[in-house]
Steps between C-alpha positions, in 0.01 A plus 500: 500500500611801684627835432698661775693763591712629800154563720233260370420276278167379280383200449369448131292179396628278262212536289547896448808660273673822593706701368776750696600733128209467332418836488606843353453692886814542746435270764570192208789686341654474867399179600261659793133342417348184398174439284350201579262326198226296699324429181151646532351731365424931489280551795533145667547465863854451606609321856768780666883338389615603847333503869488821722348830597353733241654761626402725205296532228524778211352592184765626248496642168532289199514550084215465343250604747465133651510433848794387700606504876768441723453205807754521776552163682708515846640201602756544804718761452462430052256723283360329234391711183255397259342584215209436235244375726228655579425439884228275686680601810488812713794674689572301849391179339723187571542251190671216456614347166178233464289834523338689253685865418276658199442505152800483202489850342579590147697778585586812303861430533449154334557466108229268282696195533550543883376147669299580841776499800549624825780749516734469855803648682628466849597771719653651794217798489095553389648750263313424203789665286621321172877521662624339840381134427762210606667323230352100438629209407351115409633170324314350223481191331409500092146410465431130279404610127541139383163578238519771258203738502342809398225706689307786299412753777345868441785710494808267494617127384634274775746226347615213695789402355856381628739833422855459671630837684844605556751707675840356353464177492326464827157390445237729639126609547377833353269747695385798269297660228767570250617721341209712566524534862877597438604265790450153572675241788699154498452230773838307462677186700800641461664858623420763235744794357442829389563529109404091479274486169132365523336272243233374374590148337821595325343854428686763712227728636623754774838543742514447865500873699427409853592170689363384839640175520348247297220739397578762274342784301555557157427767222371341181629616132240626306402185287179403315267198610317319186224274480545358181541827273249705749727727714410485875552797775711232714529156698401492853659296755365402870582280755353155586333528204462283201441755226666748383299807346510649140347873489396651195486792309174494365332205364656185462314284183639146676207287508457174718704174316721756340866355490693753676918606520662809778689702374778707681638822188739720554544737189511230199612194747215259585571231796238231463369359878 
């Protein structure tokens, strides 16, 4: 898999997810960064996604009081920016994608269900500024969930479980924590309008405000995300992944064997999933 844009490209395993809106910050809302999921955990090594110069290195303030820095990655004439790791490498250092890069940071700016990931933009400049990134694109396939299941994980539920998307009736995949993020993005076969409505099963969930192509962004209606009768913050969406994520409120009370049903309200309307 590869996500590209008009200067570079990365080159993503198959075995990691990634998500380009999954996030409340500006870069996602304008399609300008990728997070990349290699499944490991806080404070595990992680092998650089791209090869090049480290042309920069920078501590930067974060929430919280955690750590978090700021690794620029020349490659040609391209700047690579990333974030959440916590370098191995020093300044002048060559690396090339099989190579280590440093350890997966819980960062300040990360909520409690934030998975470990690498943040990344691409660049004309080392500016380590959140604006000025070039806009990326990828294609993606839907991920097999031919086996329902449900994982019980410390601050979050991950459900794998065959929900259709929409925009129109063009069938679609869904990139975003929603509503809560108050955006979220559509990965489409087909050309994509501006005012097209987004669903979730037959459950209409948010409108179509920016189009690039067959990739569009959307802003989701304020709706309510059940678990049985427990109200949920949201669902999460990713990409090239076979789960989907249910964030709570507080604490759940569904225990392992429990039968359970989704549940999509707006005001006294309940779509089952």
């Amino acid at each position: 898999m590869e996500v590209k844009s008009k200067i570079a490209r990365i080159d993503i395993p198959e075995k990691y997810f990634f998500s380009l809106f999954n996030s409340p910050y500006f870069s996602h809302k304008n399609m300008q960064a990728v997070d990349i999921y290699p499944r490991l955990r806080f404070n595990d090594i992680v092998k650089s996604p791209v090869s090049g110069k480290i042309e920069k290195i920078k501590k930067v303030k974060s929430q919280k009081g955690k750590e978090e820095y700021c690794i620029i990655v020349k490659k040609g004439d391209v700047f690579f920016k990333i974030l959440h790791v916590k370098p191995i490498v020093n300044e002048g250092d060559l690396i090339t994608e099989s190579e280590d890069l440093g350890y997966l940071l819980s960062s300040g700016f990360f909520f409690p269900w934030t998975d470990p990931h690498i943040h990344i933009e691409m660049r004309k400049n080392d500016n380590i500024r959140a604006k000025g990134s070039e806009r990326l694109w990828c294609k993606i396939k839907n991920k097999n969930k031919s086996s329902e299941q449900i994982i019980f994980c410390n601050n979050y539920l991950l459900i794998r479980k065959d929900i259709p998307c929409f925009v129109g009736d063009k069938k679609c995949i869904l990139d975003g924590g929603l509503p809560y993020y108050g955006h979220g993005g559509v990965f489409c076969d087909n050309e994509i309008e501006i005012g097209e409505d987004v669903y979730i099963d037959d459950k209409k969930i948010g409108v179509i405000k920016k189009t690039y192509g067959k990739i569009a962004t959307f802003k989701p209606y304020n709706f309510r995300t059940f678990l049985n009768d427990i109200e949920f913050k949201g669902i999460s969406f990713y990409l090239n992944y076979e789960f989907f994520k249910l964030v709570p409120k507080g604490e759940t009370k569904i225990k392992i064997w429990d039968e359970i049903s989704i549940n999509l309200r707006e005001s006294s309307k309940t779509e089952n999933l």
